[in-house]
N, C-alpha and C positions, 0 to 999 in steps of 0.2 A: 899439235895445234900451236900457231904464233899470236902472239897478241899484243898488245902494250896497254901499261897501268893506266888506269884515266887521273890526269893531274887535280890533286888537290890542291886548296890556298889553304894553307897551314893558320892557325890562330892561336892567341893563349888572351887571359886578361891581367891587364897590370892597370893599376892608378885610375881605378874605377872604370875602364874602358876595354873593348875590345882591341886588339893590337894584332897586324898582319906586318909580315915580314918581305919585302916584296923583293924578288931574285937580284934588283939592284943593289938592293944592303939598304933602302927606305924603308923606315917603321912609318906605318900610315897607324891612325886612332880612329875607333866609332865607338856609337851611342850602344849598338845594337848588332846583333844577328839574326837573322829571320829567313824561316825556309819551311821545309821539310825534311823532320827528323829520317834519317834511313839507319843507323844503326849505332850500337853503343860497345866501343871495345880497350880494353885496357893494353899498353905496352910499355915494358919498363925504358927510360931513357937514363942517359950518361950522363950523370949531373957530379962535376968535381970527385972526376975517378970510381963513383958509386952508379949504383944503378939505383933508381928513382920511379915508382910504380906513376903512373900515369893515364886517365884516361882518357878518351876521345870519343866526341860525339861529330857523326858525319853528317851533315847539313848541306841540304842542295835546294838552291836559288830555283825557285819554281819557273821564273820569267827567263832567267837567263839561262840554267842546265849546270850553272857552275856550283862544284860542289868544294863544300867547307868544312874543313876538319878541326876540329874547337880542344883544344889540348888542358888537360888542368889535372896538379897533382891530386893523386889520390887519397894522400891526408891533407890535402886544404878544407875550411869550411866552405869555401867557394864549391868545392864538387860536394859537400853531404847535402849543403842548400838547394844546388841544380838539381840532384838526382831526387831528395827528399820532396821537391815540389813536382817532377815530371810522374814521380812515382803517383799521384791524387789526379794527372790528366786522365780523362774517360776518352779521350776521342783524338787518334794520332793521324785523322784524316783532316786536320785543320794544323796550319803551320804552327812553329812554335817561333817566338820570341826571347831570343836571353838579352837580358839588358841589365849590363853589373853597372853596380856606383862605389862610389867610395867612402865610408864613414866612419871617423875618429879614424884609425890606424889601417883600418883592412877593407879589402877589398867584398863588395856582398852582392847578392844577383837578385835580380826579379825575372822571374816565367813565366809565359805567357803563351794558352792554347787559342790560337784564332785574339779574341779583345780579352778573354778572362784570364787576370793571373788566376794562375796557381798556388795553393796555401800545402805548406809540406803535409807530407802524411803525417798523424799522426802516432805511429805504437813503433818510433826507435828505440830501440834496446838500450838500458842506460850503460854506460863504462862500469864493470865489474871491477871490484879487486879480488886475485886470487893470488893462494901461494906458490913460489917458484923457489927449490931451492933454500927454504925457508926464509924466503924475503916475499913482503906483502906487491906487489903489483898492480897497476891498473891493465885491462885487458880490452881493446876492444873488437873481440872475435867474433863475437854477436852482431855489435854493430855491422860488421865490415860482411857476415853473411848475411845480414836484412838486405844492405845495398847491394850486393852480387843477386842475390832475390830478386831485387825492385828490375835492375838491369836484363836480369834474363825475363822475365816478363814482360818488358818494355821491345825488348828482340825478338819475341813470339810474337808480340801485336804486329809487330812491324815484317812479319816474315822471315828472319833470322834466325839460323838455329845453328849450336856449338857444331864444330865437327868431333866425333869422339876420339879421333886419333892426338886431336889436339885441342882440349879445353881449355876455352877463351876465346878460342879463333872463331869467326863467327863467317856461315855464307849464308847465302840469299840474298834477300835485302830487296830494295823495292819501296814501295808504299802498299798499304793495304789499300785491299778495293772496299767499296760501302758493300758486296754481294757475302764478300768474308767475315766484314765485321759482325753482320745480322748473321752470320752461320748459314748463308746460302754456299752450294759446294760448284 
């Protein structure tokens, strides 16, 4: 079978704004992103000769078709904020809204299902110290499987499911219909 990729417009956020890169070498700025989530997956990027874990949420433009790839490192508080509030939506058949700002030093997000933000979930694992070596350590293992949790949950609602050959990798994808959500088959 032949095919070709469907083009995404790549995004990240700096300086309290969404930022797109457009093929001419123009960085455009906005308020906002809004669509319909379709799927949530990590891949590591080359950042100053290291590899840099990274995740991405895919966002498609209900009116237009065009779909949006939302890039943010995986230890920023920028993605524990986005995943820790998408993790409290009940209902992924209403678009979502990310709308970061910027205050004092950093960069922070507000989300939004349909008009209600979203308030993070509650019960994150706090940063353990354990010992390594016999040196005391901060850990956050726990933390980092709550969020792989929240994600793979958020990829069941959405119709996504790991391939076993390759965890992480995620197919399907879609939007739920209202007939799946009520557990109609």
């Amino acid at each position: 079978m032949l095919g070709q990729r469907e083009k995404k417009s790549y995004l990240n956020i700096s300086g309290g704004k969404i930022v797109q890169r457009t093929e001419s070498g123009k960085t455009l700025y906005f308020d906002f992103v809004e669509g319909d989530l379709e799927k949530i997956y990590q891949r590591d990027r080359e950042f100053r000769g290291e590899k840099v874990p990274y995740w991405y949420l895919d966002i498609r433009d209900p009116k237009s078709g065009e779909l949006y790839s939302l890039g943010i490192n995986a230890s920023s508080g920028v993605w524990r904020s986005l995943i820790l509030s998408l993790g409290s939506c009940s209902n992924f058949l209403l678009p979502i809204r990310i709308s970061p700002y910027h205050k004092g030093e950093y960069d922070r997000v507000s989300v939004y299902s349909g008009e209600e933000r979203l308030d993070w979930v509650s019960d994150l694992p706090p940063v353990e110290e354990i010992e390594v070596g016999g040196q005391r350590i901060k850990s956050v293992q726990k933390r980092e499987e709550f969020i792989s949790g929240i994600v793979e949950r958020i990829n069941t609602a959405l119709g996504n499911t790991p391939t076993p050959q390759t965890p992480g990798k995620i197919t399907g994808g879609g939007r739920l219909s209202l007939s799946s959500l009520m557990g109609e088959k």
